[in-house]
BABA-896854 format. One line per 8 residues: number of its first residue (from 1); for each residue x, y, z of N, C-alpha, C, CB. Coordinates in steps of 0.001 Angstrom, whole numbers. Glycine has a CB too. Layout:
BEGIN
NUM = X,Y,Z,X,Y,Z,X,Y,Z,X,Y,Z ~ ...
//
This chain:
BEGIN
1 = 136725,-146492,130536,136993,-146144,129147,137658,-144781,129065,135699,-146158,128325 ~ 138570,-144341,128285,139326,-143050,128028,139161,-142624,126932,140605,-143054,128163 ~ 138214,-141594,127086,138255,-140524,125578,138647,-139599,125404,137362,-140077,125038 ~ 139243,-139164,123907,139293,-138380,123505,138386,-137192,123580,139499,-138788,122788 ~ 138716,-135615,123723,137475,-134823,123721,138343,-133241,122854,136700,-134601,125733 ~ 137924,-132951,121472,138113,-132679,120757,136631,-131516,120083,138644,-133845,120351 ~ 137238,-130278,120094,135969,-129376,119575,137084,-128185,118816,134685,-128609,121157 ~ 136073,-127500,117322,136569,-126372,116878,138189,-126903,116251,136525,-125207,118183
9 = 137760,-127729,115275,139467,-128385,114537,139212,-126544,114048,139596,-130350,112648 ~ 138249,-126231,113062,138551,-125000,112277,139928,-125387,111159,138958,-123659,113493 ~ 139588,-126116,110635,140468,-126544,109530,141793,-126377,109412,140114,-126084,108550 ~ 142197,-127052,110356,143665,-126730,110523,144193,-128207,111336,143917,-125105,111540 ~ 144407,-128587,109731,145120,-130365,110006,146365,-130527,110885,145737,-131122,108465 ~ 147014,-129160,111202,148698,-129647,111714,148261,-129827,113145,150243,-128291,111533 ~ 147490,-129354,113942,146809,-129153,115117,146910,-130873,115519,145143,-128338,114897 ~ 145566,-131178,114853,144705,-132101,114298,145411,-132888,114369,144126,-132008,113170
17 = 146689,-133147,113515,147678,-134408,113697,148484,-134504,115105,148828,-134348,112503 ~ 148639,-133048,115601,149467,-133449,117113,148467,-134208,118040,150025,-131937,118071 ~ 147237,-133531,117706,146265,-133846,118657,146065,-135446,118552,144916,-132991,118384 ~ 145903,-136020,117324,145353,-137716,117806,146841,-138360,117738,143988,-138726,116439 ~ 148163,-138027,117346,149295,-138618,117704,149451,-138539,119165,150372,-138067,117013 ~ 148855,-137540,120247,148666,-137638,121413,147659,-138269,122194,148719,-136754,121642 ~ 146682,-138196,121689,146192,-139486,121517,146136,-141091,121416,146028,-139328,121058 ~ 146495,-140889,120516,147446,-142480,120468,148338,-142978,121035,148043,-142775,119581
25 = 149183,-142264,121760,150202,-142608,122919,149060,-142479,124326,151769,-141267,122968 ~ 147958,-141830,124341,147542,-141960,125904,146290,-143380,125765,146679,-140090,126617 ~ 146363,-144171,124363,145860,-145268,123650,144033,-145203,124338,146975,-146886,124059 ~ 143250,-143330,124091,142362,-143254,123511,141301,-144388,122977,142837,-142681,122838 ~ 140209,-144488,123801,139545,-146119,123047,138304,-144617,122087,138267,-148030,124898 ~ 137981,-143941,122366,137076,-143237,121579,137215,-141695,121752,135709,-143698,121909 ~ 137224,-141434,120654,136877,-139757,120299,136109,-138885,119771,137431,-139328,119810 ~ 135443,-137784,120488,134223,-137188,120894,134711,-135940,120373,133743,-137269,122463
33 = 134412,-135425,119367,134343,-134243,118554,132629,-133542,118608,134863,-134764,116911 ~ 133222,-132034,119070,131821,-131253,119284,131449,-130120,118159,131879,-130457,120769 ~ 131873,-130734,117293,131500,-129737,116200,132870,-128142,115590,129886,-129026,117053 ~ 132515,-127786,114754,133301,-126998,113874,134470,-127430,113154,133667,-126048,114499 ~ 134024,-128649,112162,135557,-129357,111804,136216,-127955,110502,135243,-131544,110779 ~ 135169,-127520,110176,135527,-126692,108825,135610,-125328,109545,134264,-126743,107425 ~ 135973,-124010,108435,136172,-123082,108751,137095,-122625,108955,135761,-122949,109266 ~ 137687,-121221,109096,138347,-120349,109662,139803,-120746,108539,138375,-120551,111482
41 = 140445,-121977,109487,141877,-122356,108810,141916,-123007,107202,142570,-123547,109829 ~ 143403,-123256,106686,143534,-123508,105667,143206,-124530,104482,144217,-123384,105855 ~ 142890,-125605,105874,142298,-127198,105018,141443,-127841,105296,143002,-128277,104952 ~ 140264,-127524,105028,138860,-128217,105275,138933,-129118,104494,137578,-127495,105070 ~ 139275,-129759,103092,139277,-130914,102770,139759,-131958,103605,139776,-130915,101812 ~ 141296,-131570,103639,142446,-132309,104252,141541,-133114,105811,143973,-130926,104687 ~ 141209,-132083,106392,140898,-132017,107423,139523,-132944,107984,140887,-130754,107485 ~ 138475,-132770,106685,137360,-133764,107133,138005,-135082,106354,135583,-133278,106579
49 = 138921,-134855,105554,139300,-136492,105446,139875,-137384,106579,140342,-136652,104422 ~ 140505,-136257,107163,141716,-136915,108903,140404,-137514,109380,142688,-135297,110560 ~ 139460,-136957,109221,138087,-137105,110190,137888,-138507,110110,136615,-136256,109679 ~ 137788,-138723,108541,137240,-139657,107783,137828,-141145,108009,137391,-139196,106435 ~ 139015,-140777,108465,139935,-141811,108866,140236,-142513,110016,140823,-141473,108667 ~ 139159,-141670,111030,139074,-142101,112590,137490,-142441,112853,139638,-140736,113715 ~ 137124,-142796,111340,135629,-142833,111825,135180,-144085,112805,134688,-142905,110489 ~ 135952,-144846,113076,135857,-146231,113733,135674,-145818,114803,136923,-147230,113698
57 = 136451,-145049,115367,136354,-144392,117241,135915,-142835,117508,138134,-144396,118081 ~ 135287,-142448,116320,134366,-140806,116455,133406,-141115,116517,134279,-139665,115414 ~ 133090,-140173,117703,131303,-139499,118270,131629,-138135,117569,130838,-139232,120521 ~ 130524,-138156,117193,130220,-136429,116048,129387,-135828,116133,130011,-136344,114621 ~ 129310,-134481,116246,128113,-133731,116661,128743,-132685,115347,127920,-133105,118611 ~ 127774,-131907,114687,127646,-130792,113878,127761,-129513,114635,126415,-130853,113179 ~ 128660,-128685,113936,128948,-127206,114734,128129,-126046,113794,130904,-126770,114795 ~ 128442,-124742,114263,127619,-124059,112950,128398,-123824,112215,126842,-122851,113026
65 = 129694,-124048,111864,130222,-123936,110835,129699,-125658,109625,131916,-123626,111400 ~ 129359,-126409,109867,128748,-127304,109314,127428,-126542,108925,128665,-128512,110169 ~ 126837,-126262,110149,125473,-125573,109344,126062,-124804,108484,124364,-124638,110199 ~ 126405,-124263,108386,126940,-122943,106883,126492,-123901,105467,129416,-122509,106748 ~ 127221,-124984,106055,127300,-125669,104541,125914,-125859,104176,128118,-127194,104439 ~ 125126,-126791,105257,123952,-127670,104811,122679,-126497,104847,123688,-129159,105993 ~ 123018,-125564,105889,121825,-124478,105849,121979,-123441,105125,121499,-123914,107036 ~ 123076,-122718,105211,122920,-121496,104318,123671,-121008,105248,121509,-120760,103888
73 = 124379,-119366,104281,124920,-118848,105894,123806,-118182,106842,126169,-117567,105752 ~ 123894,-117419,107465,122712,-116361,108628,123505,-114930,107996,122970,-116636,111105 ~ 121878,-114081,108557,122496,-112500,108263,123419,-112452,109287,121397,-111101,108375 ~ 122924,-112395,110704,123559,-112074,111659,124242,-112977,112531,122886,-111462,112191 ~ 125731,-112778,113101,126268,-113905,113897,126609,-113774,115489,127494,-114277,113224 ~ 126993,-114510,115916,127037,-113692,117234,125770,-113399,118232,127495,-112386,116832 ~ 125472,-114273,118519,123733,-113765,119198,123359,-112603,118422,123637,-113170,121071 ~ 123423,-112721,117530,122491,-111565,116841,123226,-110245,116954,120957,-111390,117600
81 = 124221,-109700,117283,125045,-108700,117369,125469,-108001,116321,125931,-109035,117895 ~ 125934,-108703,114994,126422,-107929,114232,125972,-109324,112974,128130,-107293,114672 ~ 126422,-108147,112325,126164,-109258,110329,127201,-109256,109991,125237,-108633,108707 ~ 127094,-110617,109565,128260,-111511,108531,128743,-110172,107530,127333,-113132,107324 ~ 129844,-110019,107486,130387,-109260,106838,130345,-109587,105051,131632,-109233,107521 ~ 131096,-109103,104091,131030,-110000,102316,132430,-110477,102598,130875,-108814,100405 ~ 132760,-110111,103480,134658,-110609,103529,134628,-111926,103814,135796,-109864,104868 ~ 133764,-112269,104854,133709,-113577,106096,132662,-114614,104821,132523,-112959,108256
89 = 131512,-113634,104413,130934,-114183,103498,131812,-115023,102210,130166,-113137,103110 ~ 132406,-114179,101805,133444,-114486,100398,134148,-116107,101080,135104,-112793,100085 ~ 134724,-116027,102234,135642,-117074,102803,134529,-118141,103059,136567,-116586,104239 ~ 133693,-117855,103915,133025,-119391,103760,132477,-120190,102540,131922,-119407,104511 ~ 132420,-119237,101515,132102,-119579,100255,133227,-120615,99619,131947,-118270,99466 ~ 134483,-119922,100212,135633,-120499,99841,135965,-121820,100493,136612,-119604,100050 ~ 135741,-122147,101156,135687,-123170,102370,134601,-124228,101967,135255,-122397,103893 ~ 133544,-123862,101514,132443,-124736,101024,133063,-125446,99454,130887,-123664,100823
97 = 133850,-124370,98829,134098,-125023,97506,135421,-125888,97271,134101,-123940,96503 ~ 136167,-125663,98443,136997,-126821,98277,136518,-128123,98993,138337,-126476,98747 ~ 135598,-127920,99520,134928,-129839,99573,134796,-130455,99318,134315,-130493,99650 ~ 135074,-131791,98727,134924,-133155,98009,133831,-133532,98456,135943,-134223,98195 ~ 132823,-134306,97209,131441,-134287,96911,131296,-135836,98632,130984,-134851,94561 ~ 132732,-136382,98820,132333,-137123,100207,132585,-136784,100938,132559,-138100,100569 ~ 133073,-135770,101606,133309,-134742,102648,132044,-133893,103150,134340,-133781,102093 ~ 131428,-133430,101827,129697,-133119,102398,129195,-134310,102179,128627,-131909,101549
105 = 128950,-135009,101863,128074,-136076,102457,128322,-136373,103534,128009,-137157,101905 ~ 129776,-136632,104074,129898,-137184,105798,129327,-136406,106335,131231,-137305,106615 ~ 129515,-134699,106120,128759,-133607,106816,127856,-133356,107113,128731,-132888,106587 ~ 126885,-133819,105965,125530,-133792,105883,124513,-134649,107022,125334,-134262,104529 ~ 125444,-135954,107276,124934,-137149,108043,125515,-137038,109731,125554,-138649,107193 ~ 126320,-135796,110107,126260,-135504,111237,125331,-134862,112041,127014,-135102,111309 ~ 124776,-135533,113347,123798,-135222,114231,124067,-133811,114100,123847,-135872,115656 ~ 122891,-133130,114904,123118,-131710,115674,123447,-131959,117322,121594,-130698,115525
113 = 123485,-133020,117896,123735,-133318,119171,123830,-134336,119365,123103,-132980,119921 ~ 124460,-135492,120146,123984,-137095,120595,124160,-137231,122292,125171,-138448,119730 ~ 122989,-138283,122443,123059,-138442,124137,123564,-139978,124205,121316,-138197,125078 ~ 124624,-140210,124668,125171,-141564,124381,125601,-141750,126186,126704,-141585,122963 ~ 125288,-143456,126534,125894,-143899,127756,127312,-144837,127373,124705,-144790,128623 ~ 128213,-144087,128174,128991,-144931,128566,129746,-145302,129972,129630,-144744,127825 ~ 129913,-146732,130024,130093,-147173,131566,129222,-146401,132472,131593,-146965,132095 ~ 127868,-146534,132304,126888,-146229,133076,126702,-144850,133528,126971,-146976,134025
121 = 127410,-143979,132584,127335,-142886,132716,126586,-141922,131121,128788,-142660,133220 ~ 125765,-140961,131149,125290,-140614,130562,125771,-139105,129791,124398,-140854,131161 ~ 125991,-139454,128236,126550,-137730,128186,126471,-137405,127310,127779,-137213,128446 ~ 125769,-136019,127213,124859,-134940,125995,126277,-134455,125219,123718,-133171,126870 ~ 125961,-134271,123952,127760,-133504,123323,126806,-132809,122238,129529,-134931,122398 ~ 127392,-131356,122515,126429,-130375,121337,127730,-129771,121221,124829,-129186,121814 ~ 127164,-128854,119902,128666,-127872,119879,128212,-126524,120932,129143,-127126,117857 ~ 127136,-126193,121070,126328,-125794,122045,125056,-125509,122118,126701,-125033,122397
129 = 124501,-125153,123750,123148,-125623,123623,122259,-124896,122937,122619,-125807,124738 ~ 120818,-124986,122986,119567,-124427,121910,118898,-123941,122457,118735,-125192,121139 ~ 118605,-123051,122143,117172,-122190,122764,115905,-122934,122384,116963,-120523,122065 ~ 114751,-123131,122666,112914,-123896,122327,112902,-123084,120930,111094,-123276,123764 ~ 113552,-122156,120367,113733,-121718,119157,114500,-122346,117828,114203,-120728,119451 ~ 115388,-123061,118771,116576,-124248,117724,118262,-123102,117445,115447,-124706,115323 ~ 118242,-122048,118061,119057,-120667,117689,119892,-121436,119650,117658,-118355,117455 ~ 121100,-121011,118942,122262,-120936,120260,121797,-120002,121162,123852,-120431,119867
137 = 121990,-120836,122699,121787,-119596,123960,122903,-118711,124196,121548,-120217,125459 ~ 122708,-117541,124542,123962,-116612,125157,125450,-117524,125080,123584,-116181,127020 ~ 126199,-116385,124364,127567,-117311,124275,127929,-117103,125433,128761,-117008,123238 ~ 128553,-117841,126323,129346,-117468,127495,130408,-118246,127669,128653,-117479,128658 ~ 131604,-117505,127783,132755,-117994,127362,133271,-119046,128311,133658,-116940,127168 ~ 133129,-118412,129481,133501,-119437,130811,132645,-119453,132115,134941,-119065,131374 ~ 131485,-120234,131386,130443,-120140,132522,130681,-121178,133814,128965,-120467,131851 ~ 130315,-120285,134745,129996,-120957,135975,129067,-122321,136179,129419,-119973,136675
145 = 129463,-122972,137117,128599,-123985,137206,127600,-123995,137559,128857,-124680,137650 ~ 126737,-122495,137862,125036,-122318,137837,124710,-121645,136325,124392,-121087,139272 ~ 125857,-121414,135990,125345,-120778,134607,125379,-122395,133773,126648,-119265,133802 ~ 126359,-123109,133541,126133,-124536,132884,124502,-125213,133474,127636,-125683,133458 ~ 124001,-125124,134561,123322,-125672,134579,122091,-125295,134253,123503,-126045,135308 ~ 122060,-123946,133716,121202,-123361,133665,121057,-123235,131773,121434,-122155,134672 ~ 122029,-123805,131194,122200,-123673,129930,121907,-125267,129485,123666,-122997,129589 ~ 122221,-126378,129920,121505,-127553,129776,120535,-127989,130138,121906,-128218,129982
153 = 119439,-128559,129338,118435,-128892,130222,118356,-130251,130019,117169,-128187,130055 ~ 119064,-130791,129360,119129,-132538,128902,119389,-132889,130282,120523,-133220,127644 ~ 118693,-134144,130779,119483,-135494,131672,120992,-136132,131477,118629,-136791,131392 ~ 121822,-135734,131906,123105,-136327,131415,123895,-136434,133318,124096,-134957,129914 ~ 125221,-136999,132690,125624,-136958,134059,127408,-136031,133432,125644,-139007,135000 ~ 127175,-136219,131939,128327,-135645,131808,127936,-134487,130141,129661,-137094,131726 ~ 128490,-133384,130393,128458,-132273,129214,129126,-132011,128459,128388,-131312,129390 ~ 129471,-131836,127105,130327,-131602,126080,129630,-131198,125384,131044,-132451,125578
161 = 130961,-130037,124783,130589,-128499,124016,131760,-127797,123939,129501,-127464,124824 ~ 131482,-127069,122565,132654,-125943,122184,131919,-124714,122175,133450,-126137,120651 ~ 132376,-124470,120662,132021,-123068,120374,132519,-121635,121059,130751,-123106,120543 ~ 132691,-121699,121817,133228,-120470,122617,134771,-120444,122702,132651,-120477,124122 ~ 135364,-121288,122163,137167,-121481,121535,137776,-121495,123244,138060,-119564,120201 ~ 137259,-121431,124305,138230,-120963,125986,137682,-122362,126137,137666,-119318,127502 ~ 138372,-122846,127067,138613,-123780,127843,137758,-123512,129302,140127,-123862,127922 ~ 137373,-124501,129455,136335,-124640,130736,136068,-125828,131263,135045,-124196,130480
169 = 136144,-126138,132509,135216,-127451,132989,135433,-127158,134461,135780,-129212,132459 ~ 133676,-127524,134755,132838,-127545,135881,132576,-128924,136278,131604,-126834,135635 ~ 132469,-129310,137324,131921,-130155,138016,131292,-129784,139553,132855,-131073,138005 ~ 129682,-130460,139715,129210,-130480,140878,128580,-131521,141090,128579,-129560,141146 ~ 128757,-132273,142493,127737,-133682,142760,128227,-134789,141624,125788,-133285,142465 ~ 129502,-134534,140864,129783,-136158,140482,129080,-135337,138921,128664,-137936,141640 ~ 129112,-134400,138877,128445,-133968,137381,128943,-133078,136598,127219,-133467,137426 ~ 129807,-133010,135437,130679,-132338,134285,129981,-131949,133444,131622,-133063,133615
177 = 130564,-130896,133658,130401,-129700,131795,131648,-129482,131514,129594,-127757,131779 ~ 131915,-129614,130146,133614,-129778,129801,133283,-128944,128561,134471,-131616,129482 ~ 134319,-128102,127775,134445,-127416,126595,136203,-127633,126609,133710,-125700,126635 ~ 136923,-128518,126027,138168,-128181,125680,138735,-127361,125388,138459,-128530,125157 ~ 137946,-126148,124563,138521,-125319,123956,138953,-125773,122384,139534,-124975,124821 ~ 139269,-124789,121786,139479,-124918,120273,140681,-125358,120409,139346,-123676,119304 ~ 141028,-126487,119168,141914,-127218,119239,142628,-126205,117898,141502,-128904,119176 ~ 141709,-126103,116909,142349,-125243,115625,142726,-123819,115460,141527,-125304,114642
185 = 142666,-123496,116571,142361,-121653,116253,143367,-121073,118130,139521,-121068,116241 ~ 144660,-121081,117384,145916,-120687,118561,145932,-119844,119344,147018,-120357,118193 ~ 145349,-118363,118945,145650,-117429,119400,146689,-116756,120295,144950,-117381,119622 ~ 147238,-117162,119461,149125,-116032,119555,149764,-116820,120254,149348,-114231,120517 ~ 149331,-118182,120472,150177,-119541,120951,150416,-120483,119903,149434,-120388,122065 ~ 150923,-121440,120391,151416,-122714,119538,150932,-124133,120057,153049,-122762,119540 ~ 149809,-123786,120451,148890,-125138,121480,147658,-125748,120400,147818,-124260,123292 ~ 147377,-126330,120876,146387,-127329,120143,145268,-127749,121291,147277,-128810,119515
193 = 144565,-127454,121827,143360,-127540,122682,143154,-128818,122528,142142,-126687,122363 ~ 142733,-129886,123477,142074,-131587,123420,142095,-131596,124819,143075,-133085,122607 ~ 141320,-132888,125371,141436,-133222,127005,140925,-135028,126839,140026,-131959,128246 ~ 141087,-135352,127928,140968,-136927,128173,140016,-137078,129147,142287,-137672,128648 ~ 139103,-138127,129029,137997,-137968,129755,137661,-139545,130148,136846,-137137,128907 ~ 138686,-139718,131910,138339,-141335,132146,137078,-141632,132627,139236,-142017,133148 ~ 136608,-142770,132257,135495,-143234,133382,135143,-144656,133640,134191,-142665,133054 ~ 135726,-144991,134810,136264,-146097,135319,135526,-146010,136245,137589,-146263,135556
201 = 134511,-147537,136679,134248,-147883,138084,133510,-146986,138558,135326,-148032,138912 ~ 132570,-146004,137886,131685,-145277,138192,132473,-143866,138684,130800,-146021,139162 ~ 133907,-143255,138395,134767,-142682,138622,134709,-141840,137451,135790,-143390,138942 ~ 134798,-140884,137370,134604,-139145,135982,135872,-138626,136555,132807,-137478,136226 ~ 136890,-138791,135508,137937,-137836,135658,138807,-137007,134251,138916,-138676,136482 ~ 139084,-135635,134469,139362,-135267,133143,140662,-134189,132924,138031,-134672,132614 ~ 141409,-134697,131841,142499,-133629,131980,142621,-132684,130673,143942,-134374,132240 ~ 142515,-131617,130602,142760,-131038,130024,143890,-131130,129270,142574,-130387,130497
209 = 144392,-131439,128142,145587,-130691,127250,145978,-130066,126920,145874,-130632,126657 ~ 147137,-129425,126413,147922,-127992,125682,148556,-128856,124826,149108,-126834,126654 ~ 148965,-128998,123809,149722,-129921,122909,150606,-128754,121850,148493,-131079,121981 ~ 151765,-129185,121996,152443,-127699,120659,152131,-128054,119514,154265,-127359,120389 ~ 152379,-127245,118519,152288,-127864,117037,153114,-126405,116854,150464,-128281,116073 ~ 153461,-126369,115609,154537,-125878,114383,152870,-125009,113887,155571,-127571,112932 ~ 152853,-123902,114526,151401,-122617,114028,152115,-122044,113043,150763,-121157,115297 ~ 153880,-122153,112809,153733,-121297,112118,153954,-121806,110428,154578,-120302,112706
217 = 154126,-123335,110092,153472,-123986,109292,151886,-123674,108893,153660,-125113,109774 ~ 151090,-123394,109361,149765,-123003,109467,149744,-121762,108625,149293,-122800,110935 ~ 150494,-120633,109794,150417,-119251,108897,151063,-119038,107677,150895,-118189,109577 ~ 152025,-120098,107545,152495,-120079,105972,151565,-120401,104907,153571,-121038,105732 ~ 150689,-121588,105410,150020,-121737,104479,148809,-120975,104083,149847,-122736,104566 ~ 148080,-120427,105592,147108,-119528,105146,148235,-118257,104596,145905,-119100,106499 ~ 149306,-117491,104598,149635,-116008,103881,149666,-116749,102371,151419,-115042,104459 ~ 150392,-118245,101988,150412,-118402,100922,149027,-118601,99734,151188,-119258,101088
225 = 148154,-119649,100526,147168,-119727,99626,145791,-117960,99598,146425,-121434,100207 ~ 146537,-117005,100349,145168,-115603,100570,143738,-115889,100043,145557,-114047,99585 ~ 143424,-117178,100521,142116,-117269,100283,141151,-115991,101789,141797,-119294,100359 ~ 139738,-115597,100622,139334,-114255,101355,139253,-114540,102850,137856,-113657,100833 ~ 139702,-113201,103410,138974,-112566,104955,140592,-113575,105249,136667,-113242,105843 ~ 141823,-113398,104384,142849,-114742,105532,143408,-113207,106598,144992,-116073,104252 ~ 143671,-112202,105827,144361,-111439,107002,143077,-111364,108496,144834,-109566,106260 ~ 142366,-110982,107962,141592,-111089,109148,141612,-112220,110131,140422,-110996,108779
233 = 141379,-113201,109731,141741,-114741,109862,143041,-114255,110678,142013,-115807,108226 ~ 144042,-114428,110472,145250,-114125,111189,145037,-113510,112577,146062,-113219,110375 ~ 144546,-112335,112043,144840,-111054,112921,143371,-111449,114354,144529,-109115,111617 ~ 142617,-112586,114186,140990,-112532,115193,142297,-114186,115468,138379,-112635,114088 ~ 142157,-115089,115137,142255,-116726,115487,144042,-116752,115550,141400,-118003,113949 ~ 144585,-116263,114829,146132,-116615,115067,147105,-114999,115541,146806,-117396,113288
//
């Protein structure tokens, strides 16, 4: 079977469309999204509707930008490092209110994690893992494969996860931890983050993507609509 593996849209549909039109030419039987469809970029409606439209072949896991919506925001972000600013505050506010009353509902009904087998292979997909507290462990951007193993404690034979926007994948003994990387959030490129993930005949193989897209369609639309914290927005994700 060949999947799709997709984390951190961050609301930014132009990405989003290169990404499953590439997709669809590598004819994708399922796609595995690890959370953060909202946030940061210009179209969180737009964007959980694209969602809405592939629901036939999406695996979905909730990111914390979903929690924002259904929980509330947090004082502090970042392992606890620093507090949500009123700027970052003001914007997710903004982000929550252009949602269509079925856009949070789909939201609402996404797991916080799923352990699903396929072709006899077993595989955990969080946006990342939990402390016995229910709070994210140490962000680590590009952990090693004693640090992955030391950050899952689920039975799986295969790992999926974002959140940390870098690109990563480990394998040891026939066993994957994969993070695509953010598909929505460029940083001073014109790529779109996704990877393909075969597994054939008891065989795990995975390729990473770079896909272009038109970012600067994107930045037009975030300078045009200045919804709050966009320069910032710019100046941290694009």
């Amino acid at each position: 079977m060949r999947l799709g593996i997709i984390t951190d849209i961050h609301s930014n549909i132009i990405a989003l469309n290169a990404v499953l039109n590439e997709f669809k030419k590598r004819k994708v039987d399922k796609i595995i999204c690890c959370g953060d469809i909202i946030g940061i970029g210009p179209n969180p409606e737009e964007t959980v509707q694209k969602i809405l439209d592939i629901e036939e072949k999406l695996i979905i896991v909730r990111g914390n930008h979903e929690q924002y919506l259904l929980k509330g925001l947090p004082k502090n972000v970042h392992d606890d490092k620093r507090q949500m600013s009123q700027d970052e505050i003001k914007n997710h506010e903004w982000v929550h209110s252009m949602l269509s009353e079925k856009s949070k509902k789909f939201i609402s009904k996404i797991p916080l994690s799923q352990n699903i087998e396929i072709e006899n292979k077993r595989i955990y997909i969080v946006h990342y893992p939990f402390d016995e507290k229910g709070n994210y462990k140490k962000f680590i951007k590009k952990p090693s494969i004693e640090e992955c193993e030391k950050l899952f404690n689920e039975k799986a034979n295969i790992f999926l996860f974002g959140h940390t926007h870098t690109v990563s994948s480990n394998s040891k003994e026939n066993k994957w931890y994969i993070n695509s990387g953010s598909l929505g959030c460029p940083l001073k490129s014109n790529i779109a983050k996704a990877g393909v993930l075969d597994i054939k005949e008891g065989k795990i193989n995975y390729e990473q993507l770079n896909i272009p897209y038109n970012v600067d369609e994107v930045i037009k639309e975030i300078k045009k609509l200045k919804f709050p914290f966009y320069e910032g927005i710019l100046k941290i994700f694009y």
